[in-house]
BALOBA-1460 file (C-alpha; in Angstrom, 3 decimals):
// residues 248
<rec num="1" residu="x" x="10.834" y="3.399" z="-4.009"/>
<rec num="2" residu="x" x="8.728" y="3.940" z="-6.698"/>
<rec num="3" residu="x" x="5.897" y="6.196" z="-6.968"/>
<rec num="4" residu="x" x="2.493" y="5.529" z="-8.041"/>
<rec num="5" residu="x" x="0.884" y="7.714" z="-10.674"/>
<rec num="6" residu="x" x="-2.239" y="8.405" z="-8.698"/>
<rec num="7" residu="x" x="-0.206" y="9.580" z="-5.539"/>
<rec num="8" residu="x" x="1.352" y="12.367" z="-7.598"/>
<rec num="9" residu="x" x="-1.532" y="15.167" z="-6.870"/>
<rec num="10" residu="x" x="-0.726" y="13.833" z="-2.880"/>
<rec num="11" residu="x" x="2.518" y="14.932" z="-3.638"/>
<rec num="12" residu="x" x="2.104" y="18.114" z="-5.509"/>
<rec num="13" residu="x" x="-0.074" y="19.238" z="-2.270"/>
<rec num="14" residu="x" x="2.781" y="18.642" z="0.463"/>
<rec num="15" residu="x" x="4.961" y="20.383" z="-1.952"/>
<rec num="16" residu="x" x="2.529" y="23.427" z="-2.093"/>
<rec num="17" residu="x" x="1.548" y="23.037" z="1.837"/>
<rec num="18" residu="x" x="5.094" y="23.033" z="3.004"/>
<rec num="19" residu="x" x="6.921" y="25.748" z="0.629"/>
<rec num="20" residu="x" x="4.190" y="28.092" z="-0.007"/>
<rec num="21" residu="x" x="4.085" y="27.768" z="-3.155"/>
<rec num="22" residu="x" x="1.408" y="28.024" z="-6.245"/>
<rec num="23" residu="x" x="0.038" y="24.737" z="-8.011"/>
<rec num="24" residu="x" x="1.871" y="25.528" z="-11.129"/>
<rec num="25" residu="x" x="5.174" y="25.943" z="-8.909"/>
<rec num="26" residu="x" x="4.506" y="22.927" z="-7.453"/>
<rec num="27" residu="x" x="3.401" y="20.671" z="-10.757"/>
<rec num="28" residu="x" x="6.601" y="21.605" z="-12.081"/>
<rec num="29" residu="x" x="8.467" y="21.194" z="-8.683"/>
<rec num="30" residu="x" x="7.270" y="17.332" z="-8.887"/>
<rec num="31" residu="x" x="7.722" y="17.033" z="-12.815"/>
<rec num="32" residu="x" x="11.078" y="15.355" z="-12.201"/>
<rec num="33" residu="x" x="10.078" y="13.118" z="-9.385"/>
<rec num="34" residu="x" x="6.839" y="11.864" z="-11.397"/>
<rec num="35" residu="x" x="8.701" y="11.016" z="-14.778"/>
<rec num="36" residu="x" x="11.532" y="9.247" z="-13.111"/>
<rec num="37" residu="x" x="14.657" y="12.241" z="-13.644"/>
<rec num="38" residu="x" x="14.879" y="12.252" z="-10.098"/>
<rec num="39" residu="x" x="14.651" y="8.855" z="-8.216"/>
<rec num="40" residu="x" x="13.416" y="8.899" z="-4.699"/>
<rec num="41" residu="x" x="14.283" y="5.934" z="-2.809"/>
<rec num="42" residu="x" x="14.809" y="7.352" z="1.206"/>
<rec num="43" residu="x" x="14.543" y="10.157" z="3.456"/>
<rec num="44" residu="x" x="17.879" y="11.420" z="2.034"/>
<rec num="45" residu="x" x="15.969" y="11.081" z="-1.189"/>
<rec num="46" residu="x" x="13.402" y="13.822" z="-0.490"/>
<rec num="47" residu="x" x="15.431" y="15.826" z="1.561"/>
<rec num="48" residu="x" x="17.986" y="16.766" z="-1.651"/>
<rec num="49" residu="x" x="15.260" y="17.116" z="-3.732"/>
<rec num="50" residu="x" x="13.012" y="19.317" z="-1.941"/>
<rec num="51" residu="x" x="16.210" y="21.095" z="-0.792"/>
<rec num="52" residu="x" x="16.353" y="22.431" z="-4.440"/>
<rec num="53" residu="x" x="13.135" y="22.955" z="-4.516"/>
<rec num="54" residu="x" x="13.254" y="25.352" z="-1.078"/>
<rec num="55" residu="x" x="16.050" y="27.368" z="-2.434"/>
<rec num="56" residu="x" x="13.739" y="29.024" z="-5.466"/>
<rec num="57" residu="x" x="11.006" y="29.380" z="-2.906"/>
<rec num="58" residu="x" x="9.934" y="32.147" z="-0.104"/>
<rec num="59" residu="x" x="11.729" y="31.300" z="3.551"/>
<rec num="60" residu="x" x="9.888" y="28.577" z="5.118"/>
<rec num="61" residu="x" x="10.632" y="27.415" z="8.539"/>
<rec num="62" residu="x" x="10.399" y="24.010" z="6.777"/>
<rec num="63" residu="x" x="13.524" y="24.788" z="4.667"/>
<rec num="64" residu="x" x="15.832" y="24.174" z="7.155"/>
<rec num="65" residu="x" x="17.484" y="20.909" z="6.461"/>
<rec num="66" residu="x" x="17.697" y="19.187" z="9.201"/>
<rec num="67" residu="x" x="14.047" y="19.835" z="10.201"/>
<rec num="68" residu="x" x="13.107" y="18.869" z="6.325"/>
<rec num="69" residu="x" x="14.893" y="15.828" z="6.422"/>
<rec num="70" residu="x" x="12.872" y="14.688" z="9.035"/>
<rec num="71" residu="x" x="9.534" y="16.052" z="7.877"/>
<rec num="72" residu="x" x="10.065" y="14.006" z="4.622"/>
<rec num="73" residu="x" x="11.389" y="11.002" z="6.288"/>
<rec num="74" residu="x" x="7.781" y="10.699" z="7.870"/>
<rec num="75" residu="x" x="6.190" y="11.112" z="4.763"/>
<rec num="76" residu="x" x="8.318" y="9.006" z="2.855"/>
<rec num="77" residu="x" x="7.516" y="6.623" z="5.925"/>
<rec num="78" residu="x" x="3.846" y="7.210" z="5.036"/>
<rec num="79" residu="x" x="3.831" y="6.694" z="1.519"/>
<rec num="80" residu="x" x="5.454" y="3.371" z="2.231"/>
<rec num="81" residu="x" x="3.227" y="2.077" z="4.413"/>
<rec num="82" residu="x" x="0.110" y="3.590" z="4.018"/>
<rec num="83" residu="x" x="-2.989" y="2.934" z="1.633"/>
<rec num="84" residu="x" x="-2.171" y="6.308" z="0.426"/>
<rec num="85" residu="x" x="0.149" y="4.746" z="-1.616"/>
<rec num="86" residu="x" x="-1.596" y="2.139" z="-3.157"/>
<rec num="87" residu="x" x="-1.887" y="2.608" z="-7.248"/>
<rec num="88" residu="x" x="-6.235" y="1.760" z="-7.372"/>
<rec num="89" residu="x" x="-5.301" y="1.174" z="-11.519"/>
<rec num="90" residu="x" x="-3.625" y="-1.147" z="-10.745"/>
<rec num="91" residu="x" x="-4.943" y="-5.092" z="-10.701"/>
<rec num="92" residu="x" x="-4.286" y="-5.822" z="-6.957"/>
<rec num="93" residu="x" x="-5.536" y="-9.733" z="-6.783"/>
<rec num="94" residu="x" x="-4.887" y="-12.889" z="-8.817"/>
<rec num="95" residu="x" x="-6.306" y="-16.324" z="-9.439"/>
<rec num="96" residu="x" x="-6.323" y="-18.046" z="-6.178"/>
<rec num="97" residu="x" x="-7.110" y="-14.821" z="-3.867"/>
<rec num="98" residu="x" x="-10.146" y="-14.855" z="-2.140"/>
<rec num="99" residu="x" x="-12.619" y="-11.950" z="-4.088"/>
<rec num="100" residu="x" x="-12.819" y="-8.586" z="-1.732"/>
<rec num="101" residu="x" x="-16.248" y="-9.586" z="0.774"/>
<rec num="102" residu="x" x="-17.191" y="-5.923" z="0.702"/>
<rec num="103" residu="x" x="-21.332" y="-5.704" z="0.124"/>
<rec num="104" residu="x" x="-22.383" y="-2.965" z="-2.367"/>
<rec num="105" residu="x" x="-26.040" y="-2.225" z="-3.223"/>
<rec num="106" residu="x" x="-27.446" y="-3.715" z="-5.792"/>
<rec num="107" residu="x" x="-30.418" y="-3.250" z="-8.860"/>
<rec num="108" residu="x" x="-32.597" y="-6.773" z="-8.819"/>
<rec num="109" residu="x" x="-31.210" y="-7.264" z="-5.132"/>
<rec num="110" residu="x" x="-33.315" y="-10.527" z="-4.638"/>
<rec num="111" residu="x" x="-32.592" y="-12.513" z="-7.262"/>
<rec num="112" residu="x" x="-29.156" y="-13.158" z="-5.566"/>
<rec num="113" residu="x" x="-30.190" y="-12.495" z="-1.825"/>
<rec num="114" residu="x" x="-33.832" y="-11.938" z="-0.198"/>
<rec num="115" residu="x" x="-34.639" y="-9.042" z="1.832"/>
<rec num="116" residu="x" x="-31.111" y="-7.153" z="1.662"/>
<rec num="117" residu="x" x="-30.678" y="-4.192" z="0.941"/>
<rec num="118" residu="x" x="-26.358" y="-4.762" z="0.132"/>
<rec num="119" residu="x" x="-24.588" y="-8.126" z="-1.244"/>
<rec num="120" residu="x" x="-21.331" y="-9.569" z="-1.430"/>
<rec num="121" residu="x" x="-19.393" y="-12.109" z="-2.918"/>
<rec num="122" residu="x" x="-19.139" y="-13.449" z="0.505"/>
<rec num="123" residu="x" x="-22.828" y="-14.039" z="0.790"/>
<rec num="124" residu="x" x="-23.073" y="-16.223" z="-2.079"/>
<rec num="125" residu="x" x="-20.571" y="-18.957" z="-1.413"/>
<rec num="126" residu="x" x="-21.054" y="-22.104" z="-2.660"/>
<rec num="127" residu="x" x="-21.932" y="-20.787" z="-6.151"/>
<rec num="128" residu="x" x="-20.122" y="-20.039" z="-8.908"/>
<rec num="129" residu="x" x="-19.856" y="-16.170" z="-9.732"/>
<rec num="130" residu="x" x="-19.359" y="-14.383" z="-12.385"/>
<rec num="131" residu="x" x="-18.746" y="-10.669" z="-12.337"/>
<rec num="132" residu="x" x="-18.033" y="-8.349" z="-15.089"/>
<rec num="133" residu="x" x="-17.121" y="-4.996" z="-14.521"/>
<rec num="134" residu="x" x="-18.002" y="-2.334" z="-17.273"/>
<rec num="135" residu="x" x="-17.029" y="1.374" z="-17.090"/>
<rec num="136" residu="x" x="-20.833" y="3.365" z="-17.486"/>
<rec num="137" residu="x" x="-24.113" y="1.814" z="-18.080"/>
<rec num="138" residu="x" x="-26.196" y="2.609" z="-21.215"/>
<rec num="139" residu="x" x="-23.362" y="2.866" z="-23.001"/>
<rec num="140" residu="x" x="-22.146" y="1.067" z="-26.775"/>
<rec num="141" residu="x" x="-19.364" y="-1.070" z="-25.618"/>
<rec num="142" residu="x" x="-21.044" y="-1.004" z="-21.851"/>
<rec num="143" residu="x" x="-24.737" y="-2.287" z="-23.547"/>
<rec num="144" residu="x" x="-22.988" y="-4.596" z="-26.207"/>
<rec num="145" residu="x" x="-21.304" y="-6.923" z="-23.233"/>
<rec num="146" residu="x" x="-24.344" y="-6.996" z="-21.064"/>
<rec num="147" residu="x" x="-26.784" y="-7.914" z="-23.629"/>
<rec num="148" residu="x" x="-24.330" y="-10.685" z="-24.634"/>
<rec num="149" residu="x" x="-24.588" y="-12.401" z="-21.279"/>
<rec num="150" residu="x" x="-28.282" y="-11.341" z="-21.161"/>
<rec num="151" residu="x" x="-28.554" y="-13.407" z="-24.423"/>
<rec num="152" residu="x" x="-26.572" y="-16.569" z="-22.609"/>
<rec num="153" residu="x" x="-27.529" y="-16.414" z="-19.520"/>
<rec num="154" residu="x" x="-29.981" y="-19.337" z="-19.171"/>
<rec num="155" residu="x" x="-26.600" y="-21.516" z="-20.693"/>
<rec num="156" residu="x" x="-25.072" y="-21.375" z="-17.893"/>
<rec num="157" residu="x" x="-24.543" y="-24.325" z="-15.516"/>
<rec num="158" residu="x" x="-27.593" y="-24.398" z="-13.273"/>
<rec num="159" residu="x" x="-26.546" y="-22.179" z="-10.186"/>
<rec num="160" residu="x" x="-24.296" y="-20.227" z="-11.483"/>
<rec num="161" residu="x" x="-24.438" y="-16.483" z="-10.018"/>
<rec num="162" residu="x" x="-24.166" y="-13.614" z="-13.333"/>
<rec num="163" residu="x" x="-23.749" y="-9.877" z="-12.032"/>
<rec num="164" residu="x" x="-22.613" y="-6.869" z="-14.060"/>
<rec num="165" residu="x" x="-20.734" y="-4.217" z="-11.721"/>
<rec num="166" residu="x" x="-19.946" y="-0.721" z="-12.102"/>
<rec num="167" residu="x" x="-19.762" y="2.789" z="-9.898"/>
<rec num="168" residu="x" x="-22.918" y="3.606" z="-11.144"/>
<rec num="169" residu="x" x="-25.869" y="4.879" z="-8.952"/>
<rec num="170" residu="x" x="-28.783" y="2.743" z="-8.715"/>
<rec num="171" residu="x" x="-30.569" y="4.788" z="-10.574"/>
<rec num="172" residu="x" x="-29.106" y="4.698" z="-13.500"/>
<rec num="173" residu="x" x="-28.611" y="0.758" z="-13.446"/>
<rec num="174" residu="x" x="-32.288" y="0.220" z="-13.136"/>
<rec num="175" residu="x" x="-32.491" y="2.073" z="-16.154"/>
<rec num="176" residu="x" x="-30.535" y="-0.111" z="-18.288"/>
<rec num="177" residu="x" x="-31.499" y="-2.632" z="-16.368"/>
<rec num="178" residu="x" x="-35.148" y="-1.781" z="-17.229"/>
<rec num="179" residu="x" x="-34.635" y="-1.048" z="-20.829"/>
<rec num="180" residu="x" x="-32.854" y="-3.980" z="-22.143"/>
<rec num="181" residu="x" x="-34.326" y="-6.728" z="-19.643"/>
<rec num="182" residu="x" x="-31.041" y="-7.561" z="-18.025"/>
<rec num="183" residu="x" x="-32.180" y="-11.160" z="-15.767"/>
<rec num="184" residu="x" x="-29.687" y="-10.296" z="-13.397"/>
<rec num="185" residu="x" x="-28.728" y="-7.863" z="-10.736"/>
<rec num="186" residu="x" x="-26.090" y="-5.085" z="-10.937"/>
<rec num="187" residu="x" x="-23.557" y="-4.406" z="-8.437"/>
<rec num="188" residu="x" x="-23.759" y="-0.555" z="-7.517"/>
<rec num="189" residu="x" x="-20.587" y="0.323" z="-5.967"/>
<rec num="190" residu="x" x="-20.561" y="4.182" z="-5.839"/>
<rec num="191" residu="x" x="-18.224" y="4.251" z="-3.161"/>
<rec num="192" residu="x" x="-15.462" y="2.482" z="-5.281"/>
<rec num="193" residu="x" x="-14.596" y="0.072" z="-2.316"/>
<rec num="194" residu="x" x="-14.712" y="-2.902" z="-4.504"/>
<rec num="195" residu="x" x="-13.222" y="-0.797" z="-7.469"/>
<rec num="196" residu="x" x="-10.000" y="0.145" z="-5.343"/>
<rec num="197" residu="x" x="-9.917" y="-3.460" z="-3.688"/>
<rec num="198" residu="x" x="-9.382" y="-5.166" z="-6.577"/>
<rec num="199" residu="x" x="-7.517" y="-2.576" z="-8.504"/>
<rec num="200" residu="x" x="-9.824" y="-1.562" z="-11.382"/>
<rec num="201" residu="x" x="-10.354" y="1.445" z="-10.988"/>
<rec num="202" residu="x" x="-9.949" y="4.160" z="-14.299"/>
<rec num="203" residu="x" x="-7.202" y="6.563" z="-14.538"/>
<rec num="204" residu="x" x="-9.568" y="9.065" z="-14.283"/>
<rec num="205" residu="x" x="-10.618" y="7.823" z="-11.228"/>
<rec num="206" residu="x" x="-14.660" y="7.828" z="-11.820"/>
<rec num="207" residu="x" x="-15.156" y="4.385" z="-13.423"/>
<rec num="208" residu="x" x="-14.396" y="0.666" z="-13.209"/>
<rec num="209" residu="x" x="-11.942" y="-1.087" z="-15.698"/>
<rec num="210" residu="x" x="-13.532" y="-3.439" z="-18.106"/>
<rec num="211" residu="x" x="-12.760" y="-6.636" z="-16.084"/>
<rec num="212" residu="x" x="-14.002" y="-9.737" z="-15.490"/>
<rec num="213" residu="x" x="-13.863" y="-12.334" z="-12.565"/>
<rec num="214" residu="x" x="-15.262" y="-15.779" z="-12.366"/>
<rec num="215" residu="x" x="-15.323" y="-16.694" z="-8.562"/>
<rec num="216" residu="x" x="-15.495" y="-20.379" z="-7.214"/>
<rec num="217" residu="x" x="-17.642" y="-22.303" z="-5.398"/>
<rec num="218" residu="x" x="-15.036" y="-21.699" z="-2.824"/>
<rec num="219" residu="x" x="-14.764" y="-17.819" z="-2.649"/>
<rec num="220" residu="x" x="-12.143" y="-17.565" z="-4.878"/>
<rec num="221" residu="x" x="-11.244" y="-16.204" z="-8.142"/>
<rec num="222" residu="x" x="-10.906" y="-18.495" z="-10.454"/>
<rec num="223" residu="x" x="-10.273" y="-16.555" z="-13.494"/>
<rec num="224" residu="x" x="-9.607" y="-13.291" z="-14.446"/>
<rec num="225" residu="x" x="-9.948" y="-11.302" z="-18.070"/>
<rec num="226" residu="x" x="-8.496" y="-7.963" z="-18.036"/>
<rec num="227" residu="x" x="-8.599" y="-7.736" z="-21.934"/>
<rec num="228" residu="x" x="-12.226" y="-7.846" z="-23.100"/>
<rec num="229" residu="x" x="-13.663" y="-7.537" z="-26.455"/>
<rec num="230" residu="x" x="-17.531" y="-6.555" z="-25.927"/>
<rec num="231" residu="x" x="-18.499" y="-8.566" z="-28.479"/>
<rec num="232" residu="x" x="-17.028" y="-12.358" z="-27.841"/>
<rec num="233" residu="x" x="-16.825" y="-12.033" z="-24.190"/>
<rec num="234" residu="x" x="-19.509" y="-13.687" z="-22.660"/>
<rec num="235" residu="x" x="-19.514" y="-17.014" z="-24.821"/>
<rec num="236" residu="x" x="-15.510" y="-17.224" z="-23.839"/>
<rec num="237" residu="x" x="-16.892" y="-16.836" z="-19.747"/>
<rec num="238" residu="x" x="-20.012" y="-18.933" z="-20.205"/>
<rec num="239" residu="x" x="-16.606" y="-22.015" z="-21.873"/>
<rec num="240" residu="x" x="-14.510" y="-21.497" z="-18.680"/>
<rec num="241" residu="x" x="-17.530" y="-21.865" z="-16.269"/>
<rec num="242" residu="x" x="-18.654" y="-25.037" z="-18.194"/>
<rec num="243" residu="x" x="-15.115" y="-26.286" z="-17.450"/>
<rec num="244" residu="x" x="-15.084" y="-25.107" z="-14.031"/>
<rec num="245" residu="x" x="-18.500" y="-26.424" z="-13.269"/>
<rec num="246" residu="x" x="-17.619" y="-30.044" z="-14.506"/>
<rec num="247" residu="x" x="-14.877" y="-29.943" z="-12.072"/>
<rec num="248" residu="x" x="-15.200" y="-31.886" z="-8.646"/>
């Protein structure tokens, strides 16, 4: 089973919670298991290697193997099953998937919904949807894409939903919002529940991906760009949801 890179700091805790040991002990206790020298595929798995690791470490009622093996079957249980597990870089939908219904807040809530204070893709069914993702607002690459769609958005096919998304506060959206006249609202999701959903989420685990998804009429995706150039983007979205919209 393999491991996901953004589980490894999980791992390096268990291995510093069970064996008393120090972070550095621990990092390097895990370097093998994280860079594939040692492969980890059951219970046996983790009981041979933290076996090794127990014999360069103080006595631990946990080093007893038998009692190890079963400690580490349960986590190894865990990591299998559990969200725990789940890699949030990682793109975790496709075309045809119904887009995550979570509600975030929002900057310029009621252009898209009156009288809310969150909104979802779920609430706006019926429409097309587009929503790009960009990692921090007021930035060059961030400000480049968002004034391109800014500059195209009365192209698109009447009814046709724009929102720009990021993890940023609502604060600092109305900002950029405010100072280059963005006509549309900007999903605030601070809590990263859309971010993990979807799998967008930055290695360094503060920001969005630059992604894009164009959601149906019917709730689902209908397109996805994961490899954006700031520049050219939005005329290559505002194409597909000409196409899309001449569809019956």
């Amino acid at each position: 089973m393999p491991f996901a890179t953004g589980n490894i700091q999980n791992i390096i805790r268990l291995t510093r919670k069970f064996f008393c040991v120090n972070t550095i002990t621990a990092r390097f206790s895990v370097a093998a298991l994280a860079f594939g020298t040692v492969r980890i595929d059951n219970a046996n798995g983790f009981a041979v290697h933290f076996r090794a690791i127990a014999a360069h470490c103080p006595p631990h009622p946990f080093s007893e193997v038998p009692l190890m093996r079963a400690c580490f079957a349960a986590i190894c249980l865990s990591f299998a099953v559990g969200p725990a597990f789940a890699d949030d870089t990682k793109l975790k939908v496709k075309v045809g998937d119904a887009f995550p219904a979570d509600a975030v807040k929002a900057t310029q809530i009621d252009l898209v919904k009156k009288d809310a204070k969150t909104v979802g893709i779920a609430d706006l069914k019926g429409k097309i949807v587009v929503v790009f993702w960009y990692p921090k607002a007021l930035t060059g690459g961030c400000t480049t894409e968002s004034c391109g769609f800014r500059d195209i958005a009365k192209e698109f096919p009447e009814g046709t939903v724009l929102l720009g998304a990021s993890a940023d506060g609502t604060k600092l959206n109305q900002e950029f919002t405010d100072k280059h006249m963005l006509p549309y609202a900007l999903l605030c999701d601070t809590d990263q529940t859309l971010i993990k959903d979807l799998g967008i989420q930055m290695a360094n685990g503060k920001m969005s991906q630059r992604v894009t998804f164009v959601v149906g009429k019917d709730g689902k995706i209908a397109k996805i760009y994961d490899k954006v150039d700031p520049k050219k983007h939005p005329t290559e979205v505002l194409a597909f949801v000409k196409e899309l919209a001449a569809k019956k």
